[in-house]
Backbone as JSON Lines, residues from 0, in Angstrom:
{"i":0,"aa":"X","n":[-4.61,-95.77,10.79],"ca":[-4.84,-96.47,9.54],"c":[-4.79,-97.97,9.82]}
{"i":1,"aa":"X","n":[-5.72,-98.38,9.45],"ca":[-5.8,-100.15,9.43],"c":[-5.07,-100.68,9.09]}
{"i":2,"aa":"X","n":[-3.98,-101.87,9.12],"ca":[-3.25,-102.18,8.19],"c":[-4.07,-103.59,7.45]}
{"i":3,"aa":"X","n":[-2.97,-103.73,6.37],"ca":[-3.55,-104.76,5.41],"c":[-3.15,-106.1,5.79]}
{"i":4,"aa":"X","n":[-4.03,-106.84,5.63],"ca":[-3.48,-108.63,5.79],"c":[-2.21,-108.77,5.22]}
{"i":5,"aa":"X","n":[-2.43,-108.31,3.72],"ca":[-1.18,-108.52,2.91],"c":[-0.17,-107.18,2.55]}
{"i":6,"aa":"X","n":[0.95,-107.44,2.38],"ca":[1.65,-106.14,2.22],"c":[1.57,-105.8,0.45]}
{"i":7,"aa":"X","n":[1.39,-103.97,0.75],"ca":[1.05,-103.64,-0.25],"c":[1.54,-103.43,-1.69]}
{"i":8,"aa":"X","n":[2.97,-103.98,-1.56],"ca":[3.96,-104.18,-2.47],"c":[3.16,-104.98,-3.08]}
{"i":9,"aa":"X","n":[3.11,-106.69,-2.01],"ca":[3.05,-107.62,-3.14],"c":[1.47,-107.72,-3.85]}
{"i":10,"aa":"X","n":[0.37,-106.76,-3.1],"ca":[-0.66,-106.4,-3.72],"c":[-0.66,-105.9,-5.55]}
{"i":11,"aa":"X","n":[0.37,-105.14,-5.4],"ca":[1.03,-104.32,-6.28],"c":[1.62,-105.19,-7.29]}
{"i":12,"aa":"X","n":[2.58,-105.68,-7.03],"ca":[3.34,-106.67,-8.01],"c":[2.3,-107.85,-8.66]}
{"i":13,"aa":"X","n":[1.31,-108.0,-7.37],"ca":[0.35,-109.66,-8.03],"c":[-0.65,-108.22,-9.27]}
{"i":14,"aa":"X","n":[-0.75,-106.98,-9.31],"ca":[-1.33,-106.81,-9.92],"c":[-0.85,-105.98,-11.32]}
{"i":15,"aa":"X","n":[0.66,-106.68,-11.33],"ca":[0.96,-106.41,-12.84],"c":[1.47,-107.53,-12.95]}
{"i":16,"aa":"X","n":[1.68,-108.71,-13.16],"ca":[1.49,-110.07,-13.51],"c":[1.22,-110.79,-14.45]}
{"i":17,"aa":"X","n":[-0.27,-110.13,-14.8],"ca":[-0.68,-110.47,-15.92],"c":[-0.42,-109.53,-16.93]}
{"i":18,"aa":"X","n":[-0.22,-108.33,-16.64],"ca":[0.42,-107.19,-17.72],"c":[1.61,-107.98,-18.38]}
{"i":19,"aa":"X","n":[2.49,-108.36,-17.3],"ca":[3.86,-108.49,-17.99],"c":[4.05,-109.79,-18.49]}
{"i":20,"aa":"X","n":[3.29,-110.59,-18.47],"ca":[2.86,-111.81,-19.03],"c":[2.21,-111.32,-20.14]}
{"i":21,"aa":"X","n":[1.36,-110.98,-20.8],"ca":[0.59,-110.37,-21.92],"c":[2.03,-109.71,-22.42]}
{"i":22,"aa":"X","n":[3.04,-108.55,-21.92],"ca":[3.85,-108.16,-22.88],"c":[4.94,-109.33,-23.07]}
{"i":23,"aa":"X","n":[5.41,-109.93,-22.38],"ca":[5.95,-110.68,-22.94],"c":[5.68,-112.22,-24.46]}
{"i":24,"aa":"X","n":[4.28,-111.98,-24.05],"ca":[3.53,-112.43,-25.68],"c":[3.7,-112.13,-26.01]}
{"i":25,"aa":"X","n":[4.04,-111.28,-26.46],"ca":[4.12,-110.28,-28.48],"c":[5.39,-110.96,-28.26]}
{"i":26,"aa":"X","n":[6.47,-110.81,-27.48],"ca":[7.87,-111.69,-28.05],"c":[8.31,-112.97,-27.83]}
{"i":27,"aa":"X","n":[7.64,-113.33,-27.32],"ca":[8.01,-115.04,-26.76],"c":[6.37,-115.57,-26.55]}
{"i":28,"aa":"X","n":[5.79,-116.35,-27.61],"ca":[4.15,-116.87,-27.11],"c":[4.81,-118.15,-26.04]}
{"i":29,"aa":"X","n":[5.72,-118.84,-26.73],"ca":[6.17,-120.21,-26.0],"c":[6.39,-119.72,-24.2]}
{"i":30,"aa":"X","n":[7.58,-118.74,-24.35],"ca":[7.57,-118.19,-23.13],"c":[6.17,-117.87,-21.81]}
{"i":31,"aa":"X","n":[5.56,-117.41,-22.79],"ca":[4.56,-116.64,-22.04],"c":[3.25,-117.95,-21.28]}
{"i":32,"aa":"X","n":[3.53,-118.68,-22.33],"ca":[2.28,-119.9,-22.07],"c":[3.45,-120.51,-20.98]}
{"i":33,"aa":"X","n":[4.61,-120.47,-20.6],"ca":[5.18,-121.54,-19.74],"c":[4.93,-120.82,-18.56]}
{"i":34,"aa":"X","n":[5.3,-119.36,-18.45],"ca":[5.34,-118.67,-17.46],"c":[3.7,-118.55,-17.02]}
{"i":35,"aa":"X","n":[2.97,-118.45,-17.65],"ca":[1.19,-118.75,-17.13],"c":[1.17,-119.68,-16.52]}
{"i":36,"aa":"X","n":[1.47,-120.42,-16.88],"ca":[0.97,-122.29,-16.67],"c":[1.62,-122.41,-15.22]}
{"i":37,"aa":"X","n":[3.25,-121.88,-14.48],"ca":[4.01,-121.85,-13.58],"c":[2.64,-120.86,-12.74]}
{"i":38,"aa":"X","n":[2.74,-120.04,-13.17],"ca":[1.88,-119.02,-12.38],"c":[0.17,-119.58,-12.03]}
{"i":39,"aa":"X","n":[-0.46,-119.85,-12.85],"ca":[-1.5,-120.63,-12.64],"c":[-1.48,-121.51,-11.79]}
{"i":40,"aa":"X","n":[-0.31,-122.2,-11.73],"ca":[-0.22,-123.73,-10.96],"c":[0.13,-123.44,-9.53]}
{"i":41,"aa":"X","n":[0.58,-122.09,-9.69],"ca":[0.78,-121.76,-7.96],"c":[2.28,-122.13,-7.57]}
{"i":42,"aa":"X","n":[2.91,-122.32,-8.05],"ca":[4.59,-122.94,-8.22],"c":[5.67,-121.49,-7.64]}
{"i":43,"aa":"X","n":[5.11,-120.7,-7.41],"ca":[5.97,-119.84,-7.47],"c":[5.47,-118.6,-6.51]}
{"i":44,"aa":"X","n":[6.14,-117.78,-5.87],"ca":[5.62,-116.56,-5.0],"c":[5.57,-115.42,-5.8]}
{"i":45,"aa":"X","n":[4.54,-114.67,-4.96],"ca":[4.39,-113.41,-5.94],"c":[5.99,-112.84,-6.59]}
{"i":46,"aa":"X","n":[6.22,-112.64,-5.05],"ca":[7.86,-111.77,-5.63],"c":[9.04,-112.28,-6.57]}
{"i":47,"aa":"X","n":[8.94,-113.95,-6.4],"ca":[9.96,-114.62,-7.17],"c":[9.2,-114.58,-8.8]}
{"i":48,"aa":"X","n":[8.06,-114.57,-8.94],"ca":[7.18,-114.39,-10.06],"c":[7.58,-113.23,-10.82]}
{"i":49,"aa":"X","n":[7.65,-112.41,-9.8],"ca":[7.61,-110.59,-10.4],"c":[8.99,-110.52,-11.0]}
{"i":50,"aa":"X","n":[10.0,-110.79,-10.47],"ca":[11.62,-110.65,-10.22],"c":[11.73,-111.55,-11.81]}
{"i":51,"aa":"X","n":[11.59,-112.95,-11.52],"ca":[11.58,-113.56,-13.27],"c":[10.81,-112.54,-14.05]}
{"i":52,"aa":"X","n":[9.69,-112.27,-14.27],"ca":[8.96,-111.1,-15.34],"c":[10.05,-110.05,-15.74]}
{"i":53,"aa":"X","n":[10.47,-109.5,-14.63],"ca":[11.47,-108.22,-14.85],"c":[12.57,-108.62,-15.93]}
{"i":54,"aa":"X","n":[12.88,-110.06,-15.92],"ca":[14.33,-110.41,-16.41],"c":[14.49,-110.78,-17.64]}
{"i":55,"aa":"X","n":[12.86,-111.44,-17.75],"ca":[12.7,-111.85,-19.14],"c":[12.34,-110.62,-20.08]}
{"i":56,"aa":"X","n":[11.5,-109.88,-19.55],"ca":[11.15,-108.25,-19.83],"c":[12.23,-107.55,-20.56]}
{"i":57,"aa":"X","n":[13.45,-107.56,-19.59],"ca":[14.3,-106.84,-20.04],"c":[15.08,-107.51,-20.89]}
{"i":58,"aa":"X","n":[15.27,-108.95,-21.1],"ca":[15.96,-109.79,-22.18],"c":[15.27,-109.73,-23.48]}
{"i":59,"aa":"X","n":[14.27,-109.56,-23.16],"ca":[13.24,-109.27,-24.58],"c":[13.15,-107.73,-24.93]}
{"i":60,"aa":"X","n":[13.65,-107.24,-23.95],"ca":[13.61,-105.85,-24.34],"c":[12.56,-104.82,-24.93]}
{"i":61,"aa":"X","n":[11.45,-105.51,-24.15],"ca":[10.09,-104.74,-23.94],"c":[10.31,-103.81,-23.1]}
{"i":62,"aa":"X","n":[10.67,-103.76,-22.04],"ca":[10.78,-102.29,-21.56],"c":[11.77,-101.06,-21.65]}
């Protein structure tokens, strides 16, 4: 099996990102536009990206 340039976790994580950004809209718009704007701007790594999502997620208690 070939391996991948990138590991497939963070394939994985960059591709719920924008999910958990979208759920965190319905409870925080302010939130959600800061955390885009960080993410857009490139400020941040996938995983440290994903790890904040999880925290705010669960403080908002969307999941």
């Amino acid at each position: 099996m070939k391996k991948l340039p990138i590991p497939k976790d963070i394939v994985q994580k960059r591709a719920q990102i924008r999910k958990m950004i979208v759920q965190i809209s319905y409870k925080d718009e302010k939130l959600a536009i800061k955390l885009l704007r960080r993410w857009v701007e490139d400020n941040v790594s996938v995983s440290d990206m994903y790890a904040e999502l999880e925290q705010h997620l669960k403080e908002k208690q969307v999941v």
